[in-house]
C-alpha positions in Angstrom: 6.6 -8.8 10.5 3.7 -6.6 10.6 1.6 -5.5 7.0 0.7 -1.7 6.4 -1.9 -2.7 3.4 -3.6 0.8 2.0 -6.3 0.0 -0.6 -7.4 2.5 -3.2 -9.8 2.9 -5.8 -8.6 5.7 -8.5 -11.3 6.9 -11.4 -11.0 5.6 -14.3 -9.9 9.3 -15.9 -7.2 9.7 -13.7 -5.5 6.1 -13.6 -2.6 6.4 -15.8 -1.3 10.0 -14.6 -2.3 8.0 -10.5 -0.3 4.6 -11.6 3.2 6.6 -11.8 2.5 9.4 -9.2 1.9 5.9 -6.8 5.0 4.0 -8.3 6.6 7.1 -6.9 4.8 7.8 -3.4 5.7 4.3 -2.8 9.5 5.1 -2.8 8.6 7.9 -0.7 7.0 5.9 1.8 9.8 3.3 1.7 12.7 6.1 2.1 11.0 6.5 5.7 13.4 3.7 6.6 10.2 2.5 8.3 9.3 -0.2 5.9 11.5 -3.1 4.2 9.9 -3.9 1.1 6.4 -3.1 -0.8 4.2 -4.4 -3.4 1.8 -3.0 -5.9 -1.1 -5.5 -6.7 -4.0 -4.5 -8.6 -7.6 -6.2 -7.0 -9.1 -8.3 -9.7 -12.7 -7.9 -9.2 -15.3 -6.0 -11.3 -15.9 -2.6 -10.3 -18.4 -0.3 -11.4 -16.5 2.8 -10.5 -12.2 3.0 -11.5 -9.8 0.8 -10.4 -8.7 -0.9 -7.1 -5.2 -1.5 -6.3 -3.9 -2.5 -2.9 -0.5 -1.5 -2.0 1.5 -3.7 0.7 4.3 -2.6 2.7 5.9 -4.9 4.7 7.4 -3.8 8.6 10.2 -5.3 10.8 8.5 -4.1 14.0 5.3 -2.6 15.3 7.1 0.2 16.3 8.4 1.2 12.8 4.7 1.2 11.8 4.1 3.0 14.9 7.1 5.9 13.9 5.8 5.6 10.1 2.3 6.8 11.8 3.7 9.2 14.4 6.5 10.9 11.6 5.1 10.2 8.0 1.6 9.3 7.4 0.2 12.4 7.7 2.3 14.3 5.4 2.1 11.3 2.8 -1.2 11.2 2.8 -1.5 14.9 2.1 -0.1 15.0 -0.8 -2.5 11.9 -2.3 -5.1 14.1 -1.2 -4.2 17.7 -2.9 -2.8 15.6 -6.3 -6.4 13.7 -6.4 -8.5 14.8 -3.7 -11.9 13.0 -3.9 -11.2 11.2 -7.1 -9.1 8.6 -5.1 -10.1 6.5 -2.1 -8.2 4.9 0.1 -8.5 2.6 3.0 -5.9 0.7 5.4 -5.5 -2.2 7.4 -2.8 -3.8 9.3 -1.6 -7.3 9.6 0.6 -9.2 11.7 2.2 -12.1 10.0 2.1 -15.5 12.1 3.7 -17.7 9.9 4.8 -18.1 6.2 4.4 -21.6 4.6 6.2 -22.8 1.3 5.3 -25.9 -0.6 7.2 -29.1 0.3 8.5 -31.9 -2.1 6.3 -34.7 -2.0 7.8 -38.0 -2.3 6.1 -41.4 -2.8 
């Protein structure tokens, strides 16, 4: 499973009108058919300057990520920029999951 993680930092004036434009670019982005899932986690760490959330959209292959990038992005990404322009920034990583570990019962 491969991680499309986009990180953004909204001001503080525009956060509540960003928070449900996002809960619905996030559909958007996951009506590609390129992604499985996603989750909207807000970064808990003092900042100076709005808010930091980090968006996480999770990918069966490297080549839906690779489609998502070739047939999407750019158009996506657009429209976060003409909405909010330079009162939002964004940054992305990907990651590639190895392995998933759970806790285990612990018997005596």
């Amino acid at each position: 499973m491969y991680i499309y993680n986009v990180t953004i930092n909204i001001e503080d004036s525009l956060h509540d009108e960003w928070l449900v434009w996002m809960e619905n670019h996030i559909y958007d982005v996951l009506n590609t058919g390129k992604f499985t899932s996603a989750k909207l986690t807000e970064v808990l760490a003092e900042n100076e300057s709005g808010r930091t959330y980090s968006v996480q959209y999770s990918a069966n292959s490297r080549k839906d990520l690779d489609d998502y990038y070739q047939f999407h992005a750019d158009e996506l990404r657009l429209e976060a920029i003409k909405k909010f322009g330079s009162k939002m920034l964004a940054f992305r990583t990907e990651l590639k999951l190895i392995k998933e570990f759970y806790p285990t019962s612990v018997t005596n």
